[in-house]
N, C-alpha and C positions, 0 to 999 in steps of 0.2 A: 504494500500500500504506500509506503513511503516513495518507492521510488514512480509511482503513478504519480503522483503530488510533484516531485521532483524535476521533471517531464513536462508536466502542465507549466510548473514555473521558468523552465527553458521554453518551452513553444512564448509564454508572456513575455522574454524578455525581448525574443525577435520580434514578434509584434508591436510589443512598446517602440522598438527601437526604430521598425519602419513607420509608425504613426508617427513619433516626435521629428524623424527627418520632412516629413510631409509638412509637418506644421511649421519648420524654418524655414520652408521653405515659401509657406502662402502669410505667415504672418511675421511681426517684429520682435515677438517671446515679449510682451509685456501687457497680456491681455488674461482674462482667466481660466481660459482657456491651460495654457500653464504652468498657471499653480494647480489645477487639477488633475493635469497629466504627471507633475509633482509628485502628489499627495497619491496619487494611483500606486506611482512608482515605489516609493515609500512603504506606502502599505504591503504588497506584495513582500517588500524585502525585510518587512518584518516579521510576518507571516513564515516566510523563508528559515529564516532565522530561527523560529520556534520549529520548524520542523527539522531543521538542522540541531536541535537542541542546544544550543548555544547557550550560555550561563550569563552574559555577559553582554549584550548588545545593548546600542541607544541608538536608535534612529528616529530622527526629528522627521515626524510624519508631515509636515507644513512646508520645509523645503524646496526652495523654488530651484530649479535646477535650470542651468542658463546652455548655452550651444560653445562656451567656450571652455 
C-alpha cells in the first residue's frame, strides 16, 4: 500500500511540474493563482513526508514558491 501512495505522489509531482510550467508561462507568478499551486505543493509534500514516516519535518504549507 505504501508504495501505491508513493507512485501517486510521483505521477503529482510530474503533473504539478507540467501545470506550474504552463502557468509561467500564461501568467507573471503574482496572482493567486500561485499561492494555491503553492499550498497544493506543500500539502502533498507533507502528506509525503508522513508517509515516509519522517520524525522531523516543517513545511510551511502557505509558501509561495517563485520560477526562480
Amino acid at each position: 500500500m505504501k508504495k501505491y501512495f508513493l507512485n501517486l505522489f510521483e505521477y503529482n509531482n510530474w503533473a504539478n511540474s507540467h501545470l506550474i510550467n504552463k502557468l509561467f508561462f500564461i501568467h507573471d507568478g503574482k496572482d493567486e493563482t500561485f499561492k494555491l499551486m503553492s499550498h497544493i505543493i506543500s500539502a502533498q509534500d507533507t502528506w509525503l513526508e508522513r508517509l515516509k514516516e519522517t520524525q522531523n519535518y516543517s513545511i510551511d504549507i502557505w509558501e509561495i514558491y517563485t520560477n526562480k
